[in-house]
Residue, then its C-alpha position, 0 to 999 in steps of 0.5 A: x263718398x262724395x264724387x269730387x270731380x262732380x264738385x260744384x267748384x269743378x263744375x263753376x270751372x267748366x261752366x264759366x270757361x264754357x262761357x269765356x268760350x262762347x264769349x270769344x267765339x263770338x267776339x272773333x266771329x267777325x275778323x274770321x268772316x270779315x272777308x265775305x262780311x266786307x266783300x257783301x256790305x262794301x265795307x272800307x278798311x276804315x270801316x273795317x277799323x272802327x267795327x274792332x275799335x268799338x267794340x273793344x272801346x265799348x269793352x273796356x267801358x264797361x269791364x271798369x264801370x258795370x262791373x264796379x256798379x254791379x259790386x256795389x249794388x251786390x248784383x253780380x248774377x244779374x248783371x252776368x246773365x243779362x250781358x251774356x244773353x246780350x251779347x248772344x243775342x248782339x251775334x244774332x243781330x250782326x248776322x241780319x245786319x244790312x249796312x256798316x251801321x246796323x253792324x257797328x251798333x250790333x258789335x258795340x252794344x256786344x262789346x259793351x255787354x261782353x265787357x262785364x262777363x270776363x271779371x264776373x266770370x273770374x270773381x266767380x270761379x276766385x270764390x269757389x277755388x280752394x286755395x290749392x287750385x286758384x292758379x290751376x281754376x284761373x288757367x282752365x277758365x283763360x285757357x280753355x275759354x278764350x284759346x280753345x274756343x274763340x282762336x283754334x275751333x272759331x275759325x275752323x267752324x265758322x268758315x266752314x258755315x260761311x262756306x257752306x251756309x253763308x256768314x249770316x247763318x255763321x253768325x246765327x249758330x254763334x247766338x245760340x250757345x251763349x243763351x243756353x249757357x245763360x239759362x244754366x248759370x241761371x240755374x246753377x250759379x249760387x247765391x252765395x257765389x255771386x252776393x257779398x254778405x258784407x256792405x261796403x261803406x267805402x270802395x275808393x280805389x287808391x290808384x297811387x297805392x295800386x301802381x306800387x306793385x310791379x305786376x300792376x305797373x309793369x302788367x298794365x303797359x304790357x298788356x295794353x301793348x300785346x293785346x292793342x297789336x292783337x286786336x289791331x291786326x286781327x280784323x285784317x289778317x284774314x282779308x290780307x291772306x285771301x286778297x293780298x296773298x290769295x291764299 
């Protein structure tokens, strides 16, 4: 009898919250050391804004455009596997980083990478879903990746490296994870996961058509404004406890 926990739609799940994980970790990696980050290169709070601010601009570029060029062109895996190496290697590249500016070209080249992995990742893991489990599939691979990786276990391990190592070699453990799981998606993920046998003459989105549904029109604004205020505060929370609070 076949083992079902062993399923490839189970494994898919884990690898890609895996991924999410890693993801987040490294994207979170800066706010949770930013006050050694900023204290060794004399970063300004104004530096410090533009650090998050590009990096998520360069994100949300390229989960709309890359992701649209990779459909398209039926190149999902490849463009999946190189973003995560890039922004694997993008975390390693923050921890050299002498200046505001060789940081600010290492964070948005790894926001214009990670950007792509997100939708990738859930189109992947909607593929292989039984219907039954697309709810549950969805919430592992958001819940699992981005809660339990990037915000409760990021900051616990990350400090203890700064601490203990320095924020460089923080940064440098980030990388490694990232490539090892990009090796194993090479492997595993599938052909018929990540390629759409069917050719898409014509793949214009109506947007009028789109903003019809109260999920779209509402979800939209919604998000923009949860996550704008959680992005916007982050960079700063853990500089404000330690110097304003002197926690």
């Amino acid at each position: 009898m076949k083992n079902k926990f062993l399923s490839y739609e189970n494994g898919m799940v884990t690898l890609m919250a895996l991924v999410f994980g890693c993801l987040f970790f490294d994207r979170l990696a800066l706010n949770f050391l930013m006050p050694y980050i900023a204290k060794d290169l004399l970063l300004s709070d104004t530096q410090i804004g533009l650090l998050a601010g590009s990096l998520s601009l360069a994100w949300a570029f390229s989960s709309y455009f890359t992701v649209a060029w990779a459909e398209v062109k039926n190149r999902k895996k490849l463009v999946f596997l190189v973003a995560v190496i890039t922004f694997s290697l993008c975390s390693v590249g923050s921890g050299v980083a002498v200046s505001f500016a060789t940081l600010f070209f290492a964070r948005f080249i790894m926001g214009f990478s990670e950007g792509s992995v997100i939708p990738l990742a859930q189109n992947f893991v909607e593929r292989e879903s039984s219907p039954n489990r697309l709810g549950l599939n969805a919430g592992i691979l958001q819940g699992v990746g981005s809660a339990l990786f990037g915000s409760i276990l990021a900051p616990i391990i990350l400090v203890s490296i700064a601490e203990n190592m320095g924020w460089r070699n923080a940064f440098y453990v980030t990388g490694i994870p990232g490539i090892i799981l990009a090796l194993i998606a090479w492997r595993y993920i599938k052909k018929s996961t990540a390629e759409s046998i069917e050719i898409k003459i014509n793949s214009t989105i109506s947007f009028t058509e789109l903003f019809q549904y109260n999920n779209i029109k509402w979800g939209i604004p919604l998000a923009c404004c949860a996550f704008g205020w959680w992005f916007a505060t982050l960079p700063f929370l853990s500089k404000y406890f330690i110097e304003v609070q002197g926690m």
